[in-house]
C-alpha positions in Angstrom: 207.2 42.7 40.7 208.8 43.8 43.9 208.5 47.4 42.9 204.8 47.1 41.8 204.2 45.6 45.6 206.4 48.7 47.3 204.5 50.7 45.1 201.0 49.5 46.2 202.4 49.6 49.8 203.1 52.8 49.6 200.4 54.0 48.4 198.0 52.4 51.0 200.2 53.7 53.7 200.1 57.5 52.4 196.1 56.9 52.3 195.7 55.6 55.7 198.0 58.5 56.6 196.0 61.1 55.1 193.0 59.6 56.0 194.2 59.3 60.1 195.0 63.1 60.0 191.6 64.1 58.6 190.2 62.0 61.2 192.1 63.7 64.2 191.4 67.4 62.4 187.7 66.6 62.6 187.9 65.8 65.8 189.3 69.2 66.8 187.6 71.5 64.8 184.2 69.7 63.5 180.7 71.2 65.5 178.8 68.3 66.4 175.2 68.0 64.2 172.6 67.3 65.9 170.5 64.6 64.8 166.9 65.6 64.2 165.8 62.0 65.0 167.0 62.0 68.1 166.4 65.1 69.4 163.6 67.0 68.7 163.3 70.5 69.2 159.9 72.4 70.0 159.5 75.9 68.5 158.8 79.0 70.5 156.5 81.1 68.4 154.0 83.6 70.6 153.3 85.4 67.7 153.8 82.9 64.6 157.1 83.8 63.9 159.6 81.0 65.8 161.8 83.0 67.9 164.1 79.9 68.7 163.8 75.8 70.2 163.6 74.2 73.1 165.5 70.7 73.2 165.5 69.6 76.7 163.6 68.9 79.8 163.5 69.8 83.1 162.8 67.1 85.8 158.7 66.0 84.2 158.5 69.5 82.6 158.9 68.4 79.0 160.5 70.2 76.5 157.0 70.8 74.8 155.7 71.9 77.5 158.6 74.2 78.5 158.3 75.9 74.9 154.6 76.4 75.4 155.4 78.0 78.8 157.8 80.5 77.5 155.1 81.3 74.6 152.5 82.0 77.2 155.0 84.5 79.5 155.8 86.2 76.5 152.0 86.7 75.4 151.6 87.9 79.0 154.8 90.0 79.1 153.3 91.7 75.9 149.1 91.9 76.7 149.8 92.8 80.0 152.6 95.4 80.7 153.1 98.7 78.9 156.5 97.1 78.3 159.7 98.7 78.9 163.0 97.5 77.2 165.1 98.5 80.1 163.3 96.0 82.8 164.1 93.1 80.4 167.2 91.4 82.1 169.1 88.2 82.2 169.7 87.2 85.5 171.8 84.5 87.1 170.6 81.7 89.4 172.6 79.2 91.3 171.9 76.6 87.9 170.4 79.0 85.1 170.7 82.1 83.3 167.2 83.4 83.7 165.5 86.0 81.9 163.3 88.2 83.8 161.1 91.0 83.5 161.0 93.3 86.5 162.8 91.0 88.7 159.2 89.3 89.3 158.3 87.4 86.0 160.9 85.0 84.7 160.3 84.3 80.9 163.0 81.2 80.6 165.6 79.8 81.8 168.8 78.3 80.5 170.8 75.9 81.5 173.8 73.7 80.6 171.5 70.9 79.2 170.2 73.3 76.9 174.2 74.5 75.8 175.2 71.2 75.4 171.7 70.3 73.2 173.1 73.0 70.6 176.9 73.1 71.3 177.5 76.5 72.8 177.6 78.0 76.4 175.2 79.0 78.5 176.0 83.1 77.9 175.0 82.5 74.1 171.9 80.6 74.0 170.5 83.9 77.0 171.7 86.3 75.3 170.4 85.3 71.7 167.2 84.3 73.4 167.2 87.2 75.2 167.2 89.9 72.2 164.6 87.4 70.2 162.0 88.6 72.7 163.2 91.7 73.3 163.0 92.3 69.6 159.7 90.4 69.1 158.2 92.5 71.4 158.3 95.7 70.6 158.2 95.1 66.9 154.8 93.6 68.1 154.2 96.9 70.3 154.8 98.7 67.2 152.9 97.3 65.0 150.1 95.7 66.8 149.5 97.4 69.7 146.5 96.4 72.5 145.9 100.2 73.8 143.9 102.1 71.6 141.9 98.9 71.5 141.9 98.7 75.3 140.8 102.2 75.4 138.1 101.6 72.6 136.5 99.2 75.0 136.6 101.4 78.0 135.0 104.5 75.9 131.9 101.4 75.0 131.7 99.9 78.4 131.5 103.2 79.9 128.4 104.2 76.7 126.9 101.4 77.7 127.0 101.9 81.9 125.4 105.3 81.2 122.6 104.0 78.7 121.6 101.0 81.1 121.8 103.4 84.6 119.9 105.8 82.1 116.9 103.0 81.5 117.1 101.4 84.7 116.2 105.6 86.1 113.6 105.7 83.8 111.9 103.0 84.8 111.7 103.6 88.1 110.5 107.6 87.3 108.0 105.2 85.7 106.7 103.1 88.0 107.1 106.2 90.4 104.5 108.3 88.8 102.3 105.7 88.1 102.0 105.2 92.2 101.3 109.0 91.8 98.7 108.7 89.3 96.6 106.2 90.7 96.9 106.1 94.6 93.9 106.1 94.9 93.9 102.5 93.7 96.5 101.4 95.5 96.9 103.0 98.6 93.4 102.6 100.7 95.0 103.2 104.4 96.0 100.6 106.7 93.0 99.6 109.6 93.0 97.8 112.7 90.1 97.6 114.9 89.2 100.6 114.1 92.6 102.1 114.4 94.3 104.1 111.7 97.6 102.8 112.0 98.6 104.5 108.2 96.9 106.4 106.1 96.5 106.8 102.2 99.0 109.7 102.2 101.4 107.8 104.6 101.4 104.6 102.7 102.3 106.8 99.4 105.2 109.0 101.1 106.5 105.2 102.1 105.9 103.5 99.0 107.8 106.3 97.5 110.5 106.6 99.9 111.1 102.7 99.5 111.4 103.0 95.7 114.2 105.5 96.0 115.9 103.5 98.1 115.3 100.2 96.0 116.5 102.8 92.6 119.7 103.7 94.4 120.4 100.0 95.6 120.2 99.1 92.1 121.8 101.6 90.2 124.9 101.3 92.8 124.9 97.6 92.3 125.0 97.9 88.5 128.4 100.8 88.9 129.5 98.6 91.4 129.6 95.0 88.8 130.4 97.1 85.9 133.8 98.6 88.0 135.6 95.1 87.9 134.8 94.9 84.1 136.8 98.2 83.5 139.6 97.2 85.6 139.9 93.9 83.9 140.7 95.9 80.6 143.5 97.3 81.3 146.5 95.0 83.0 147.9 97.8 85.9 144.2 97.9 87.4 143.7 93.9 86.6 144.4 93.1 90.3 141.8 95.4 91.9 139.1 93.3 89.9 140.1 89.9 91.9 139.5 92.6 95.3 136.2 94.1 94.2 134.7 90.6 93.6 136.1 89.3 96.9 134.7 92.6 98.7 131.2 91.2 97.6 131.6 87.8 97.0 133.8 86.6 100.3 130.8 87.8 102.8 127.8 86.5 100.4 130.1 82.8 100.0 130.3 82.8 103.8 126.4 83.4 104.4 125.9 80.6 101.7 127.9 78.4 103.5 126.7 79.6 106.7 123.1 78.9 105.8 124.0 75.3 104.4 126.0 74.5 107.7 122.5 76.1 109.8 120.4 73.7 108.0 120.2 70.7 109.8 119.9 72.7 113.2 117.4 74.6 111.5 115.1 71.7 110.3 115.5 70.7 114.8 114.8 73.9 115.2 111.4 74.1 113.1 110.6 70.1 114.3 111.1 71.4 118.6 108.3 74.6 117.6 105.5 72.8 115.8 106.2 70.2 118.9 105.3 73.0 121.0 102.7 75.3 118.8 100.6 71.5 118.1 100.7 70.7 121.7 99.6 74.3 123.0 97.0 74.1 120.3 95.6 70.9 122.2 95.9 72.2 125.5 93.9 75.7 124.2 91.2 73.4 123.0 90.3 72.2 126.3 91.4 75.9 128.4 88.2 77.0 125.6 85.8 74.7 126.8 86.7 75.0 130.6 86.1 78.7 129.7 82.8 78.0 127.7 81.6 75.5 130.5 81.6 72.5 128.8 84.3 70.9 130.8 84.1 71.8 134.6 86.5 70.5 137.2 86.3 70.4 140.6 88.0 73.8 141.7 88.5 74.8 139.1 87.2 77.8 138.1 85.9 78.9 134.5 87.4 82.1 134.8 91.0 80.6 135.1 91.1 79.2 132.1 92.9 82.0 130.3 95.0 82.9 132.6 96.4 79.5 133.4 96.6 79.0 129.8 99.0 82.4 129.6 101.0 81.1 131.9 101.6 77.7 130.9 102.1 79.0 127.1 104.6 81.4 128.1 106.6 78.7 130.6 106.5 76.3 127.5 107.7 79.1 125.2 110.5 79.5 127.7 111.5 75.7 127.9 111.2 75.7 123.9 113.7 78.9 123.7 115.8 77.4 126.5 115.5 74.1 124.2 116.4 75.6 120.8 119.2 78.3 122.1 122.5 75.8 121.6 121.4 75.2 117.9 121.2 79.2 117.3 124.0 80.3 114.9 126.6 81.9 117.6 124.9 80.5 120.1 128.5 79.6 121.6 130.5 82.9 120.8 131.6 84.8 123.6 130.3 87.8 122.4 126.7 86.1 122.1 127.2 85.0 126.1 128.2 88.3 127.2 125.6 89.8 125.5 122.7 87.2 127.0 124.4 87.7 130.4 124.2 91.5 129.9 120.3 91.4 129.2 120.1 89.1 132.4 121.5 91.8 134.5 119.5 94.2 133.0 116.6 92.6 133.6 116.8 91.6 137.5 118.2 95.3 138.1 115.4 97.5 136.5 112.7 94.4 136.8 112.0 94.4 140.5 108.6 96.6 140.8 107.6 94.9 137.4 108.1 91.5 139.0 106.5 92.4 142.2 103.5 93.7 140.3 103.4 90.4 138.0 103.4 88.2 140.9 100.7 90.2 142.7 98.8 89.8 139.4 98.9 86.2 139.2 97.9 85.9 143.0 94.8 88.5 142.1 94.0 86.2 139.2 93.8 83.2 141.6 92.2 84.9 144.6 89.0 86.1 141.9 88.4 88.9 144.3 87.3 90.7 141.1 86.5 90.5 137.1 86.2 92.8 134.3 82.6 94.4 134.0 82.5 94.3 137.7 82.0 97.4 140.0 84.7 97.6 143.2 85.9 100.0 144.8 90.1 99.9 145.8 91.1 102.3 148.4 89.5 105.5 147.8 88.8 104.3 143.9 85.5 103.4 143.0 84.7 102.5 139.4 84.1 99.5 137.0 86.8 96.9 135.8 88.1 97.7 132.5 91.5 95.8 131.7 93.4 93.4 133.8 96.9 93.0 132.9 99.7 91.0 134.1 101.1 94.4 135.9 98.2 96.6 136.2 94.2 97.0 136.9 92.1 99.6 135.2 89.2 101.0 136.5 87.0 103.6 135.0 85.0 105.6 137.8 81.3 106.5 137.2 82.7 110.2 135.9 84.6 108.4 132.9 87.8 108.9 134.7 90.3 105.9 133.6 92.4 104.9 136.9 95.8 102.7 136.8 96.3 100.8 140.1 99.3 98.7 140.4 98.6 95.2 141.0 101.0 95.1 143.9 98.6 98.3 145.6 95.8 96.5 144.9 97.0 93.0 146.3 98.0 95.2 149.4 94.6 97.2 149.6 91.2 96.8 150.8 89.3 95.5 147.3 85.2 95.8 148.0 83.3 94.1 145.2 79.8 95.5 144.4 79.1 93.3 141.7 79.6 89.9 143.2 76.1 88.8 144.5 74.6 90.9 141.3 73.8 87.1 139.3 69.9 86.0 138.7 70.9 83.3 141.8 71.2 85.5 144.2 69.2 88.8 145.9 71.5 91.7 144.1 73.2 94.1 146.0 71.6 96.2 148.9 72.2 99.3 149.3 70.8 101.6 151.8 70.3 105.4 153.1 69.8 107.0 156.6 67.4 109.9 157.6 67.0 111.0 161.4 63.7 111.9 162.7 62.0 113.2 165.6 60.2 111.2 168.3 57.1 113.4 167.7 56.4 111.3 164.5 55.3 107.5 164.4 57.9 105.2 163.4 54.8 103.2 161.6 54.2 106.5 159.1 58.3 107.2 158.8 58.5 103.0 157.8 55.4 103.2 155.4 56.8 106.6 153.7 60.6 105.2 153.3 58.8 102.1 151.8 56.9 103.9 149.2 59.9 105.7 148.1 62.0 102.9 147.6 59.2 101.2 145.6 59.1 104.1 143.7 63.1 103.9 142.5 64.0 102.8 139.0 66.4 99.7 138.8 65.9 98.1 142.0 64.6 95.0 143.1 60.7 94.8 144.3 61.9 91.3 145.3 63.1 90.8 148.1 61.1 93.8 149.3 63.0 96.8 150.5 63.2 97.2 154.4 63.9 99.5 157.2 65.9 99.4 160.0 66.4 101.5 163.4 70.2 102.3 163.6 70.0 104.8 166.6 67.8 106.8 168.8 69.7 109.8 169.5 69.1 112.7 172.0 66.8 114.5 169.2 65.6 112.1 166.8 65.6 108.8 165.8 68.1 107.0 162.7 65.8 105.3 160.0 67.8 103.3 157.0 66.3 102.5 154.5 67.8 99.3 152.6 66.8 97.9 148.7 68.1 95.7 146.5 69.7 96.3 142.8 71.3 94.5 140.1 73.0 97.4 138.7 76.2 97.7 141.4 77.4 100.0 138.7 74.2 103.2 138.9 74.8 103.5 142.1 74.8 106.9 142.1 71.8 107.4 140.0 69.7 104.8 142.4 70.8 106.6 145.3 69.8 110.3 143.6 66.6 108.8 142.3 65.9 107.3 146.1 66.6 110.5 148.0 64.0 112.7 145.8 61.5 109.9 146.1 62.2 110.4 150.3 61.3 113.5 149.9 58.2 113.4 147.9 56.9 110.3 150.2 57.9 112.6 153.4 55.8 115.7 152.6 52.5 113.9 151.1 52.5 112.6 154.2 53.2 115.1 156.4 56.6 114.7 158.0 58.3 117.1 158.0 62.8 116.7 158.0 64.4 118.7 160.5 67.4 116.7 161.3 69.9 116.8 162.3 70.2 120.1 162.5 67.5 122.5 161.7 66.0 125.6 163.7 63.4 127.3 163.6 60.7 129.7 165.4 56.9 128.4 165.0 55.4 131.9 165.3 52.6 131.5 162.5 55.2 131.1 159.5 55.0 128.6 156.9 56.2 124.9 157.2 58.9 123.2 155.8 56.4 121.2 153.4 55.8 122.9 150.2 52.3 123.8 149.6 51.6 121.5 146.5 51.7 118.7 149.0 49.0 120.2 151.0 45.0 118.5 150.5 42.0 120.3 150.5 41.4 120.4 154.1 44.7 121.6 155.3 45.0 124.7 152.9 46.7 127.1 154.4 49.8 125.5 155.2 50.4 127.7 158.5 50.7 127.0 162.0 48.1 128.2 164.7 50.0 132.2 165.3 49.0 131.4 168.9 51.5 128.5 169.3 55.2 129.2 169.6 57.7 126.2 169.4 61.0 126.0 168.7 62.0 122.5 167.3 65.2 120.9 166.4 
């Protein structure tokens, strides 16, 4: 009995013997397993094939979403690089091995969490990871390559730029020769008042000219979209799409947001003008009936309506610039100031004579020495009123000659106005003519024949009738003016022509004869100074007595 319990002793003791020395070999040479239900590794597979796990996180980077990083920079390493083995290197970081491409893109990186998640070191996990990529990726470059496709793509986008630039020129050869065809139809010439400001031909040299333009615009436009396409293909040339697009889409996002920033200032803007147009449209409704008459004011004349109405539009379109100028885009930009302050000094510099001559016409306008239609004389200027203008007058003189007077001479010169007392209220204008003659001859016959001949004149006045008047009695004869009145200040010279023959004929049917004041001559039995035609029945001859001998002056 003893030896059965020594026995059994025994043998427990060699079993818990054994069984404490397998223990403590386990724990020297046994790889830990890791527990699947625990943790769970996430496959890296950019290509289907898993190239190896991720187990760990990093800070709130997942290990999911660490894996599906490393797919997507191996995808990216492969689509777009012509890849080279060499640049693939593992590089070490103050808490990582890190495996980077080109010393710019950094694939993974690995770090003790992820040694200790499988039970080796650090070097073991980057260096197997490391020739998984390198080895998936140019398998994949070998057998899958992107750049014949890349440069099927180019060869079609490039077929299809020259189809569409091909239309897009045809169309507008097109529509160019059907302009050519029928311009008749749609070119007429461009009119005003009677002015041909462009003709058929002109219009058709344009519309042409602005269709080439418009075809080049276009077909530059379409090249110029199409360019970021091709660069996009093909990954070295990637980058200059993102700088094409910014070239054209920076300044047109600007004006956008310019224009949406200028809107409220704008809608002031548009509210300040139809303040100003509605209000000038009142204040013209009344400067038109002042002007017709149908308003009068007390001294107010009709005749200032317009030109007070210039004035106040353009002081109000002033005060509505002046108004409106801080909600201008740039309005505050130096360069914008300098620019206005430039103009100013321009202006008062090379203004002055323009200013004077403004300001002289305003003060004509309001002194009314004169209106268009009417016949003055300025200086040594005689002619009608054509055009009066803020700087100059215009007159055109009875030989169709078209002066320009400076307002500022003619505010400083002698203005006569012919045409002033010309209205059905008043007697017209009188005009007169002197002839000289001799004492011999009754001043009743010389009144009587001067009366006759202005009776006789077209376009004067037989009412009030015309008059004569002694100016002189000289040492040899005696002045006689005749005086009439006219309504037509503007035929003067043809009244005065038409007078002076009708003198002449009144003169010799009745005898007298004009020998002042200067004419000689020797009364020996020669003829007289009267044509014979004017001579009657009884006086037939037309000779002097040969007896009589005078000498007169």
């Amino acid at each position: 009995m003893r030896k059965k319990i020594l026995c059994y002793l025994s043998f427990f003791l060699v079993l818990f013997s054994i069984a404490g020395f397998a223990q403590k070999e386990n724990l020297k040479t046994k790889t830990p397993v890791i527990d699947k239900s625990i943790i769970k590794g996430y496959p890296v597979n950019p290509f289907k094939d898993t190239l190896f796990y991720v187990f760990n996180k990093v800070g709130s980077f997942s290990a999911e979403n660490r894996a599906k990083a490393i797919e997507s920079r191996i995808k990216l390493l492969y689509e777009n690089h012509v890849f080279d083995a060499g640049s693939l290197k593992i590089v070490r970081s103050d808490i990582s091995l890190d495996i980077v491409y080109e010393d710019d893109l950094v694939i993974m990186s690995v770090l003790n969490s992820d040694a200790q998640s499988e039970n080796k070191s650090v070097h073991e996990i980057a260096n197997r990871n490391y020739k998984a990529i390198k080895k998936e990726i140019i398998y994949q470059n070998e057998n899958f390559s992107l750049l014949p496709k890349r440069i099927g793509f180019t060869a079609l986008l490039i077929i299809i730029l020259g189809f569409v630039l091909f239309v897009v020129s045809k169309v507008f050869n097109k529509i160019k020769n059907r302009i050519s065809i029928h311009k008749e139809k749609y070119f007429k010439g461009f009119n005003y008042n009677n002015i041909t400001i462009l003709s058929p031909e002109k219009q058709l040299f344009l519309a042409i000219r602005m269709l080439w333009i418009i075809k080049l615009f276009t077909l530059l436009l379409i090249v110029y979209f199409t360019l970021p396409v091709l660069f996009y293909i093909f990954p070295a040339t990637k980058v200059y799409t993102t700088t094409i697009l910014r070239w054209t889409l920076t300044p047109v996002k600007s004006a956008l947001l310019g224009i949406i920033d200028f809107l409220p200032n704008l809608f002031r803007i548009v509210v300040i003008v139809l303040i100003f147009r509605y209000s000038l449209k009142i204040v013209k409704f009344f400067v038109d009936e002042i002007n017709k008459e149908n308003i009068k004011v007390d001294g107010f004349y009709s005749d200032w309506a317009k030109p007070t109405f210039n004035i106040i539009r353009f002081l109000a379109y002033a005060f509505m610039l002046v108004i409106i100028f801080p909600y201008l885009p740039g309005s505050d930009s130096p360069i914008f100031k300098g620019v206005s302050v430039f103009v100013g000094v321009l202006f008062s510099l090379g203004s002055s004579n323009a200013i004077a001559n403004m300001v002289a016409g305003l003060v004509i306008t309001y002194m009314r020495p004169f209106k268009i239609g009417d016949f003055i004389k300025i200086g040594d200027v005689s002619g009608e009123v054509i055009e009066k203008t803020a700087l100059v007058t215009r007159i055109r003189t009875p030989k169709f000659e078209d002066i320009t007077i400076p307002n500022a001479t003619v505010l400083s010169s002698t203005s006569t106005n012919y045409s002033a007392n010309t209205k059905n209220d008043t007697h017209g204008l009188l005009i007169h003519t002197t002839v000289t003659i001799g004492y011999d001859v009754p001043w009743k016959d010389i009144y009587k024949a001067l009366i006759d001949a202005a009776l006789k004149t077209e376009m004067i006045q037989p009412v009030p009738a015309p008059f004569v008047l002694q100016t002189s009695l000289d040492d040899f004869y005696v002045s006689y003016q005749i005086n009439v009145y006219t309504r037509e200040p503007n035929k003067q010279s043809l009244i005065y022509s038409s007078l002076h023959q009708n003198i002449q004929d009144s003169f010799n049917e009745a005898g007298i004869e004009i020998m002042s004041p200067h004419y000689n001559a020797w009364r020996d039995g020669n003829k007289t100074t009267i044509p014979e035609n004017y001579f009657s029945a009884d006086k037939p001859s037309g000779y002097f007595d040969n007896e009589k001998k005078d000498i007169m002056h």
